[in-house]
C-alpha positions in Angstrom: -43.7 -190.8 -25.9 -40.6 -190.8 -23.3 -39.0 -188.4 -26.0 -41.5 -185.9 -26.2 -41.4 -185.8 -22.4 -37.7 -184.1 -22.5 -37.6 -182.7 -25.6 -41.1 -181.0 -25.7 -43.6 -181.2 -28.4 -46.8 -179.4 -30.7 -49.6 -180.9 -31.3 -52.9 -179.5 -32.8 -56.5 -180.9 -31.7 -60.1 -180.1 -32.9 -62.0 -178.1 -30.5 -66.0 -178.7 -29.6 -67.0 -176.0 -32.1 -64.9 -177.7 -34.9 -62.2 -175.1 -34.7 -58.6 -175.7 -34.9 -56.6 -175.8 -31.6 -52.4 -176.2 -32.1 -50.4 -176.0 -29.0 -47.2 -176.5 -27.1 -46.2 -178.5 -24.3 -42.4 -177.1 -23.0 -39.4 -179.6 -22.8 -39.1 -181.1 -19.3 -42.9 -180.3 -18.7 -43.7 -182.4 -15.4 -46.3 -185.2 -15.6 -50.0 -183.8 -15.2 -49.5 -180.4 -16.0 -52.5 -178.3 -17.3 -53.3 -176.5 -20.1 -56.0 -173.8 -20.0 -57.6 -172.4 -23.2 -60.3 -169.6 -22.3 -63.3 -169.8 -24.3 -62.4 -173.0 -26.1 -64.5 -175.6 -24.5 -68.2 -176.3 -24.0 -70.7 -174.0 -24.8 -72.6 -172.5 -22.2 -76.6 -171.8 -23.1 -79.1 -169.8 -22.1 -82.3 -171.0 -20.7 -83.8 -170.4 -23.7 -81.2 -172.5 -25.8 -79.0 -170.0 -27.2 -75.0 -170.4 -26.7 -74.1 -166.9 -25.3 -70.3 -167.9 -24.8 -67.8 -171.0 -24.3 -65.7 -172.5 -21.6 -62.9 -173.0 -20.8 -61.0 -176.2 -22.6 -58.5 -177.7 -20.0 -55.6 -180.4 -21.5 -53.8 -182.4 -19.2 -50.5 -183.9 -19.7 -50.0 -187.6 -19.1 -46.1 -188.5 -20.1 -46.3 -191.6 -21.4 -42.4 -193.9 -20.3 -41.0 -197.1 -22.3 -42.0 -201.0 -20.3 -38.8 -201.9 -21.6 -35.4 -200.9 -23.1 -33.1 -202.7 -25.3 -29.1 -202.6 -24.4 -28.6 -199.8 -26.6 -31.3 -197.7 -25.1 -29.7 -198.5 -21.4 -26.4 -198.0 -22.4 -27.0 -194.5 -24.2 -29.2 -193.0 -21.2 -26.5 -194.2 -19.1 -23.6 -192.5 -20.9 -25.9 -189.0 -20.9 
């Protein structure tokens, strides 16, 4: 949301191996920035079917603003 935009915000996922991921995003972050997490994503295998490692989990941030405001929403990001 438009607040978590400014202010900044945790958030905790599940990664592909089940695993717990929590992580930050900084206030003011701009729209599309990335997030790289070594070893966190898909598993690479061997040719003989064995996972010898992970990738590399990327998170992209999409801000997400308000269609519409009431008054009091106008009239208080006006008087900031």
């Amino acid at each position: 949301p438009f607040t978590q935009a400014l202010l900044g915000y945790e958030k905790t996922i599940t990664c592909i191996d089940g695993t717990k991921l929590k992580y930050s995003v900084p206030e003011l972050s701009p729209d599309n920035k990335s997030l790289i997490f070594s070893g966190k994503g898909m598993p690479i295998i061997d040719g003989w079917g064995k996972i010898i490692g992970y990738g590399d989990l990327a998170i992209v941030v999409k801000h997400e603003y308000p269609t519409s405001l009431t008054e009091k929403q106008k009239k208080a990001l006006k008087n900031f």
